[in-house]
FIKOLZA-1660 file (N, C-alpha, C; in steps of 0.1 Angstrom, whole numbers, plus 5000, padded with zeros to 4 digits):
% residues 165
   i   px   py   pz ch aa at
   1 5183 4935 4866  A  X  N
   1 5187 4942 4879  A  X CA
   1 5194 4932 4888  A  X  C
   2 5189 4923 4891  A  X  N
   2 5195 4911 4900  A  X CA
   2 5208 4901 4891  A  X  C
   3 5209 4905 4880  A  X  N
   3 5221 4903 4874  A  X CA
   3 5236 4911 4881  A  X  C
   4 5230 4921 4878  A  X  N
   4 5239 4934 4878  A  X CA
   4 5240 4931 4896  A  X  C
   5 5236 4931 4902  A  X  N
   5 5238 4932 4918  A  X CA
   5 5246 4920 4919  A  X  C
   6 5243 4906 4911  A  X  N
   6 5252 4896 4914  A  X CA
   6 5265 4895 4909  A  X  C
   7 5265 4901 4900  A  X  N
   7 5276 4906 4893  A  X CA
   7 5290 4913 4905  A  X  C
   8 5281 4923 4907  A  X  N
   8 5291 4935 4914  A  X CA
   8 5297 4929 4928  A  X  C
   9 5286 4919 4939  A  X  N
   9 5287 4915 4950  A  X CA
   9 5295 4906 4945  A  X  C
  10 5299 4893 4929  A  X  N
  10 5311 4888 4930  A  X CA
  10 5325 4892 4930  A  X  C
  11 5319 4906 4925  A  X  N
  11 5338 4912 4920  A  X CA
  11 5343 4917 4932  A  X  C
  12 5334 4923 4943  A  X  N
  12 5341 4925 4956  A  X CA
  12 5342 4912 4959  A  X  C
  13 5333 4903 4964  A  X  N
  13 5341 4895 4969  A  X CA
  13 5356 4887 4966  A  X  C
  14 5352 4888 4949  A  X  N
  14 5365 4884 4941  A  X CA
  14 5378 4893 4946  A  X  C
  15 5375 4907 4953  A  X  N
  15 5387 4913 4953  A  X CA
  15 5390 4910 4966  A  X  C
  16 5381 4907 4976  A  X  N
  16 5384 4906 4990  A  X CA
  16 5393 4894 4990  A  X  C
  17 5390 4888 4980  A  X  N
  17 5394 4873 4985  A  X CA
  17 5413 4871 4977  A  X  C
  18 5411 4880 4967  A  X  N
  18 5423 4883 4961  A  X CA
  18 5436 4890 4971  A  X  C
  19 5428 4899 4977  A  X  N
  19 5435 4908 4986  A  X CA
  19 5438 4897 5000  A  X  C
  20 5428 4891 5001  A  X  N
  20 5432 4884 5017  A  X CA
  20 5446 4873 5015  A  X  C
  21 5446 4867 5002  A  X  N
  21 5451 4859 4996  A  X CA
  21 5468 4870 5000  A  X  C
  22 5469 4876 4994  A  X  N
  22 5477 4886 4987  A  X CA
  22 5487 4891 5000  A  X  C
  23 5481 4890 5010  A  X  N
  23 5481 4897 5025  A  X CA
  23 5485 4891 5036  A  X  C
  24 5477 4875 5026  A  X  N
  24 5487 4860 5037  A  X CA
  24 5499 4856 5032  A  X  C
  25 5499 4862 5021  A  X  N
  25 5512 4858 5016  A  X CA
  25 5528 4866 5014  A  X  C
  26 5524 4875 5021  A  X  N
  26 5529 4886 5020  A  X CA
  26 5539 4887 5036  A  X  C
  27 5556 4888 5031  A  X  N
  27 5561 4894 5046  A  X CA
  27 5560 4905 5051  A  X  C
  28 5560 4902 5063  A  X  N
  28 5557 4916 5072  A  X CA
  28 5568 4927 5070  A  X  C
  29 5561 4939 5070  A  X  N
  29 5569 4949 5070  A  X CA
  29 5564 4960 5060  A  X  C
  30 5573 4972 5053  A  X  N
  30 5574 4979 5047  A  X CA
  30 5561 4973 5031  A  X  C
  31 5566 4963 5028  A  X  N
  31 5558 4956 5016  A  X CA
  31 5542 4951 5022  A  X  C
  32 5541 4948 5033  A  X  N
  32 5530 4942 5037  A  X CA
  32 5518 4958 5036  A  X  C
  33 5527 4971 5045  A  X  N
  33 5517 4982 5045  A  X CA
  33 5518 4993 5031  A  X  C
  34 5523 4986 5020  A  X  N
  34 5520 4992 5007  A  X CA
  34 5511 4982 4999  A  X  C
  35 5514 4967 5003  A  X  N
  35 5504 4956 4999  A  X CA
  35 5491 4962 5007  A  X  C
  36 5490 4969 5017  A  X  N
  36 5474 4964 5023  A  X CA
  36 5470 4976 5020  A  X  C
  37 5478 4989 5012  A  X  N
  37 5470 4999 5006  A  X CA
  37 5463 4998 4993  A  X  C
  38 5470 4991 4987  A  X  N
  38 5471 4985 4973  A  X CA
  38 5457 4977 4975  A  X  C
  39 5454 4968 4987  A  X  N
  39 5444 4961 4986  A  X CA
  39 5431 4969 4991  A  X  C
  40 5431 4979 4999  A  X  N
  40 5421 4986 5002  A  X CA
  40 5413 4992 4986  A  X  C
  41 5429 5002 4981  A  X  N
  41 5425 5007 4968  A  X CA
  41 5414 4997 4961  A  X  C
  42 5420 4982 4958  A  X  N
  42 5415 4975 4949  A  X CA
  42 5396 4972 4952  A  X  C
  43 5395 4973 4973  A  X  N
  43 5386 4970 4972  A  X CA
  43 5374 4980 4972  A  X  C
  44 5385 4991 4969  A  X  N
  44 5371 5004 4972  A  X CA
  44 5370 5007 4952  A  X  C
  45 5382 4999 4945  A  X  N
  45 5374 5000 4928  A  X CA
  45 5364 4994 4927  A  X  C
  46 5363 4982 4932  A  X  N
  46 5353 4969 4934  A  X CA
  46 5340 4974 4939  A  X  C
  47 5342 4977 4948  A  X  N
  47 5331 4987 4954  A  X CA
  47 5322 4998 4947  A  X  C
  48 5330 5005 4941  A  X  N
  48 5325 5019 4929  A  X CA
  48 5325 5016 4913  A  X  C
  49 5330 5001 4913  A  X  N
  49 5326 4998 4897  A  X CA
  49 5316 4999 4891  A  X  C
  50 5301 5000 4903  A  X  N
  50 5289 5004 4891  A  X CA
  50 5286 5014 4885  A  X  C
  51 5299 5027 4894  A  X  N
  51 5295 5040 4893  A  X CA
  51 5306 5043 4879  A  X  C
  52 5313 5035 4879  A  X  N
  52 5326 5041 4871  A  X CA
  52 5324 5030 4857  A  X  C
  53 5314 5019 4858  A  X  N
  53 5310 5015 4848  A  X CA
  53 5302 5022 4839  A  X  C
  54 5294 5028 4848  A  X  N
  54 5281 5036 4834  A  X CA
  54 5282 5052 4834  A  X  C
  55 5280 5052 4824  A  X  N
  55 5283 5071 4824  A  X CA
  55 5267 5075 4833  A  X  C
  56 5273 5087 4832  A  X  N
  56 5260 5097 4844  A  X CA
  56 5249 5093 4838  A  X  C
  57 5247 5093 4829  A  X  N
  57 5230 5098 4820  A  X CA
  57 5227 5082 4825  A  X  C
  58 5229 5072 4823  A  X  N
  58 5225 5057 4826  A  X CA
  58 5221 5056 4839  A  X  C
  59 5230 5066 4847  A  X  N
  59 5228 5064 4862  A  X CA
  59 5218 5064 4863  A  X  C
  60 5214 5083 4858  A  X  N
  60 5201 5090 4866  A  X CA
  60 5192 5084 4856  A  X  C
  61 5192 5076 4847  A  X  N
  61 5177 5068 4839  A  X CA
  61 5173 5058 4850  A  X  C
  62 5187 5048 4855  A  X  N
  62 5181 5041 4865  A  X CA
  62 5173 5044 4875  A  X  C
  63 5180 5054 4882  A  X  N
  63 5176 5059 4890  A  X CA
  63 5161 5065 4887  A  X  C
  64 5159 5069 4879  A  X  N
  64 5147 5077 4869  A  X CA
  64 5135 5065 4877  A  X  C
  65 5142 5051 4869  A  X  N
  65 5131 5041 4869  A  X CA
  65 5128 5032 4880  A  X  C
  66 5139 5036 4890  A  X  N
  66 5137 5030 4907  A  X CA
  66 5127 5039 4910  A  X  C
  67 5127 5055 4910  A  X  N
  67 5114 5062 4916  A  X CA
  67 5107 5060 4906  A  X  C
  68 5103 5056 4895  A  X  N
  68 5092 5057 4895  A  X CA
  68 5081 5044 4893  A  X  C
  69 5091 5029 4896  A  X  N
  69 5087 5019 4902  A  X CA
  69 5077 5022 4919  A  X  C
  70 5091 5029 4925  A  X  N
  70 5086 5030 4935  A  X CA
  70 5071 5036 4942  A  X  C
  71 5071 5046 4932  A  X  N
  71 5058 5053 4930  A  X CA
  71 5045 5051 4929  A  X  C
  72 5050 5037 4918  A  X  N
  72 5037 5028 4910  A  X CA
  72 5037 5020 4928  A  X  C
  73 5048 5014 4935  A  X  N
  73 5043 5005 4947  A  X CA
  73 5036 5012 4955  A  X  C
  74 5038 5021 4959  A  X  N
  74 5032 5027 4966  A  X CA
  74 5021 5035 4964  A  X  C
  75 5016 5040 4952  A  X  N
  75 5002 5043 4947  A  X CA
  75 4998 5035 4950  A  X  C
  76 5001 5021 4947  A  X  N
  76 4990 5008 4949  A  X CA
  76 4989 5006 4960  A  X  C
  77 5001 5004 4972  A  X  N
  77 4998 5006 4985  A  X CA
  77 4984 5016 4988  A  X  C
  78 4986 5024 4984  A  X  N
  78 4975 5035 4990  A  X CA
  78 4963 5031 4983  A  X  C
  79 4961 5025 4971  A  X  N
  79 4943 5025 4967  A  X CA
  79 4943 5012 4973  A  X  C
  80 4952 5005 4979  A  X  N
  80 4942 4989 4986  A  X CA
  80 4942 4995 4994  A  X  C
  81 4945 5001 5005  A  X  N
  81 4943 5008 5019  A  X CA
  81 4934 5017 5015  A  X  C
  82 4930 5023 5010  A  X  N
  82 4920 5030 5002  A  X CA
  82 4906 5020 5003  A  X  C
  83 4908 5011 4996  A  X  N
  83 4900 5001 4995  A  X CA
  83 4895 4989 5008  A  X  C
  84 4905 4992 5013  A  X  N
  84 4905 4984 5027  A  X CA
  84 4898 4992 5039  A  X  C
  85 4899 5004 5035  A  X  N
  85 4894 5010 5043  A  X CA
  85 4878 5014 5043  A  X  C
  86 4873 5015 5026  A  X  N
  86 4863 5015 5020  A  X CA
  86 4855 5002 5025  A  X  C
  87 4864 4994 5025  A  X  N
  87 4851 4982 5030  A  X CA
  87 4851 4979 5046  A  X  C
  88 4857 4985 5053  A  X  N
  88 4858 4983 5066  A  X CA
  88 4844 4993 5071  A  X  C
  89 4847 5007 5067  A  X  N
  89 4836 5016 5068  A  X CA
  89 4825 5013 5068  A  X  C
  90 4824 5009 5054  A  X  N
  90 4810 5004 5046  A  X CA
  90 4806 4990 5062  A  X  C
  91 4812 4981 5064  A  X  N
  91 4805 4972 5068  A  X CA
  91 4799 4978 5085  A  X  C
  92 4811 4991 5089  A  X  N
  92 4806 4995 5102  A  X CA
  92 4790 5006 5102  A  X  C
  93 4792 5007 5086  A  X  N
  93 4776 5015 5089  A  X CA
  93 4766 5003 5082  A  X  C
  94 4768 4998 5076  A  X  N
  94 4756 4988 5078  A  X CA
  94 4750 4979 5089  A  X  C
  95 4762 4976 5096  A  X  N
  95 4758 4970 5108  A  X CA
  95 4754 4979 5122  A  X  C
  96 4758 4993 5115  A  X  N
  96 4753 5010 5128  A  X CA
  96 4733 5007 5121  A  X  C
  97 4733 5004 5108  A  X  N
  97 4719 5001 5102  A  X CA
  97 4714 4993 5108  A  X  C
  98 4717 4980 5110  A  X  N
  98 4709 4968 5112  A  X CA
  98 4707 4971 5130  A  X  C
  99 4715 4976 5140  A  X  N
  99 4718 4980 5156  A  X CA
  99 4705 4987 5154  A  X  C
 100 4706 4997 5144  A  X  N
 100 4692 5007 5145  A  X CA
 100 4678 5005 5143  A  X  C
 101 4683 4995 5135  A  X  N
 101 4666 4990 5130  A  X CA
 101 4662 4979 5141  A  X  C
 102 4672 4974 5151  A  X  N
 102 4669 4965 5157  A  X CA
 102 4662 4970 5169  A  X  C
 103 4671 4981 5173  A  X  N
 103 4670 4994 5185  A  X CA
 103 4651 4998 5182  A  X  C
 104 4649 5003 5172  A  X  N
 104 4633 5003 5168  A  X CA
 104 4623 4992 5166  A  X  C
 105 4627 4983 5169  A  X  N
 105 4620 4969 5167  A  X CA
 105 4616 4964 5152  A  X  C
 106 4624 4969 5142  A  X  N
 106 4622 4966 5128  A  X CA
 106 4631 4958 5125  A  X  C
 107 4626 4947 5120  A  X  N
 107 4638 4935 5117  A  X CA
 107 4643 4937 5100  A  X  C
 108 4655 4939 5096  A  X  N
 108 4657 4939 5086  A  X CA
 108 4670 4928 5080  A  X  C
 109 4666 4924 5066  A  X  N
 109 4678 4908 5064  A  X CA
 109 4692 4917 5062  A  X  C
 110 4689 4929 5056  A  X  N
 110 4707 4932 5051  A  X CA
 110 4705 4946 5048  A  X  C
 111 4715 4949 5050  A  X  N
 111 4721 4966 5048  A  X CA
 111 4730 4968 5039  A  X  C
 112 4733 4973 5027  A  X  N
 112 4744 4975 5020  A  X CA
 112 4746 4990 5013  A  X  C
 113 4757 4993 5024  A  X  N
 113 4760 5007 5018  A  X CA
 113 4769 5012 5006  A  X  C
 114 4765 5016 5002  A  X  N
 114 4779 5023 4991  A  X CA
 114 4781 5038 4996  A  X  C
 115 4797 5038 4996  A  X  N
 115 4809 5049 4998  A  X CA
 115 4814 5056 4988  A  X  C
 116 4816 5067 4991  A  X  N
 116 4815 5078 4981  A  X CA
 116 4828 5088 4989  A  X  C
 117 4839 5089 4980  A  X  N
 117 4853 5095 4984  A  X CA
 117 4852 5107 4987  A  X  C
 118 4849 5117 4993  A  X  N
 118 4852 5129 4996  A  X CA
 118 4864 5140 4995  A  X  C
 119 4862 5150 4985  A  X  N
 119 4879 5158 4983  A  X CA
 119 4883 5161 4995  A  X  C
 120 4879 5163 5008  A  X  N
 120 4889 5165 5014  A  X CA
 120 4894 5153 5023  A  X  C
 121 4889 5145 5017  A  X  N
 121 4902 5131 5021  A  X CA
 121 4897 5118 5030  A  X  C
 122 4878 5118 5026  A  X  N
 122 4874 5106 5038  A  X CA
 122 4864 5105 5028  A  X  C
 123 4860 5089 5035  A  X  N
 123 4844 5083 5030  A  X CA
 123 4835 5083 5038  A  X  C
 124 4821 5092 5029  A  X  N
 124 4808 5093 5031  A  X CA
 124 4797 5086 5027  A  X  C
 125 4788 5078 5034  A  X  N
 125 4780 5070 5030  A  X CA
 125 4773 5082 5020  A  X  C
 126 4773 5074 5005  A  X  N
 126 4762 5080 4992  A  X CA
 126 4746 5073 4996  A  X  C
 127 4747 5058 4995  A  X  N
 127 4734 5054 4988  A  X CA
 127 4733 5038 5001  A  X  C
 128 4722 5037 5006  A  X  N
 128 4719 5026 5010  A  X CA
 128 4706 5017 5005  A  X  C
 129 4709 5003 5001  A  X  N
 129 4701 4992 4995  A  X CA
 129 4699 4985 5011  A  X  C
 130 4677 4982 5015  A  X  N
 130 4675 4978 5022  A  X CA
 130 4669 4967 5021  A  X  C
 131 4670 4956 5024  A  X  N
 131 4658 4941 5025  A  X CA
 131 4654 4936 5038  A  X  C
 132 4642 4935 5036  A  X  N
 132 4630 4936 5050  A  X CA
 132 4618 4933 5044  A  X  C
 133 4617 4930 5054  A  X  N
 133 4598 4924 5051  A  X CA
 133 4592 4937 5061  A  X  C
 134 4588 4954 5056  A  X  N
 134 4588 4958 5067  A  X CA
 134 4576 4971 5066  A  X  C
 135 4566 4970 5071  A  X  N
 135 4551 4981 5072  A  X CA
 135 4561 4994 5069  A  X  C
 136 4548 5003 5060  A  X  N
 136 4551 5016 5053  A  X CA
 136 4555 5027 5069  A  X  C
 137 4550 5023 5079  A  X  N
 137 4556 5027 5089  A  X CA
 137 4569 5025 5093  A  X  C
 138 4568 5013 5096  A  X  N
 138 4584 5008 5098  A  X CA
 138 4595 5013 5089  A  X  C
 139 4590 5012 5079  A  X  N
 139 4603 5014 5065  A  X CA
 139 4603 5035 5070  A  X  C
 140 4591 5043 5072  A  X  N
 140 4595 5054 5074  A  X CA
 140 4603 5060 5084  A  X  C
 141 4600 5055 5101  A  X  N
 141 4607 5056 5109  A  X CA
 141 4623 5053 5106  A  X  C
 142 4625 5044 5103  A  X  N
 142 4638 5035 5097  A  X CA
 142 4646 5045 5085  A  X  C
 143 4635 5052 5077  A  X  N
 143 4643 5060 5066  A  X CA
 143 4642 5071 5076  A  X  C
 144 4640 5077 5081  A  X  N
 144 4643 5095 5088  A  X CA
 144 4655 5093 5098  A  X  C
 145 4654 5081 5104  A  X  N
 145 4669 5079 5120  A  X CA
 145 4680 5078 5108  A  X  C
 146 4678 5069 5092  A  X  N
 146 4692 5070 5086  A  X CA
 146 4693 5080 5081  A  X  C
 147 4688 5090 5077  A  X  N
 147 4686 5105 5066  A  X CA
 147 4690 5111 5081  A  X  C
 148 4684 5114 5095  A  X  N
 148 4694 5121 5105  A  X CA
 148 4705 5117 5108  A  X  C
 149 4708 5106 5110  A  X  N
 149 4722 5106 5113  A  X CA
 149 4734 5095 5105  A  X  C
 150 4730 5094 5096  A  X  N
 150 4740 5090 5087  A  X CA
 150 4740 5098 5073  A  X  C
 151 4730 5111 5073  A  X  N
 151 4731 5119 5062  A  X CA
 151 4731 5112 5049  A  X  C
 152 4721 5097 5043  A  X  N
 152 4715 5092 5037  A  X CA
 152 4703 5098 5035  A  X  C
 153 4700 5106 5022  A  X  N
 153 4687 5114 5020  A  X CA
 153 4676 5104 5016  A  X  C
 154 4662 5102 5018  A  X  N
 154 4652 5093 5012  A  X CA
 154 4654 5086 4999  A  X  C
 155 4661 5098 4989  A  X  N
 155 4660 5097 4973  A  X CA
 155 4670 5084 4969  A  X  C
 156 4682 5085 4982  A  X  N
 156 4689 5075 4981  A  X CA
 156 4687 5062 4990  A  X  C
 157 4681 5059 4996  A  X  N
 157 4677 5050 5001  A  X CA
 157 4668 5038 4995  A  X  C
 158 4673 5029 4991  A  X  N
 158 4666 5022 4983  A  X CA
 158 4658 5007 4993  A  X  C
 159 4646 5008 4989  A  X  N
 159 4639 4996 4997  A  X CA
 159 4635 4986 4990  A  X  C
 160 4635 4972 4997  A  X  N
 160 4629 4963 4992  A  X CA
 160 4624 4951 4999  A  X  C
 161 4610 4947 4999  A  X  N
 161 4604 4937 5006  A  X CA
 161 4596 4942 5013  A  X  C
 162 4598 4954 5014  A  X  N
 162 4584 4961 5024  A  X CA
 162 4568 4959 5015  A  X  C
 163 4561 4959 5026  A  X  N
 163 4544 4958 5022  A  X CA
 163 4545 4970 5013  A  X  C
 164 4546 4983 5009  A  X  N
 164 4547 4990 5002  A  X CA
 164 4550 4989 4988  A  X  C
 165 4555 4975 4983  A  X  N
 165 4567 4967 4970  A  X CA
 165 4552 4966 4963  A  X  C
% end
């Protein structure tokens, strides 16, 4: 690809530089404005030689395989923003976890959520992993504020380090 572009950007310049040549050397008059049509012509072939080099079908293959390069870039654009977004999420409800357990006077070491894509188009916390040193009290108050408002059910809430272990 970067052949062919360097290619094409020498032969105009090759014609510009042909034609300017062609145009200083040229007396004024009648010959000079059939010379500077002659040189336009030359530089608008220069210009359209990649179109008049390859027949149609070559075109639209290239063309075929610029969209569907472009496709592949931008799919991938979207799953790291995808992904970037997955972990930005994830870290704002574990730390809405640790605010909460702090808010109840339960100290806990770490919060780790896992995110779960939703069809119509957002991330919902699935499952949260907890570590705490924390009474079968504490751990239950702590599991019902996340099961109400982060819509983490018990079954997924996984604990560890509580007196309960």
């Amino acid at each position: 690809m970067s052949g062919f572009v360097g290619d094409w950007i020498r032969s105009i310049a090759a014609a510009a530089l042909i034609a300017g040549m062609a145009m200083a050397l040229c007396p004024k008059g009648k010959v000079q404005r059939v010379l500077r049509a002659i040189c336009g012509l030359l530089l608008i072939i220069a210009i359209m030689s990649p179109l008049t080099g390859k027949d149609s079908g070559s075109i639209s293959i290239d063309l075929a395989e610029y969209r569907a390069k472009a496709n592949e870039i931008t799919a991938a654009a979207g799953e790291k923003d995808m992904n970037l977004s997955r972990g930005i999420i994830e870290r704002e409800f574990e730390e809405y976890i640790l605010d909460k357990a702090s808010e109840t006077g339960v100290f806990l070491e770490s919060a780790d959520v896992t995110m779960n894509w939703d069809e119509n188009g957002y991330w919902y916390p699935c499952e949260v992993t907890l570590v705490g040193e924390l009474s079968t009290g504490d751990r239950n108050r702590l599991s019902a504020v996340i099961e109400s408002e982060l819509g983490i059910p018990t079954d997924r809430q996984n604990w560890s380090g509580y007196e309960g272990d």
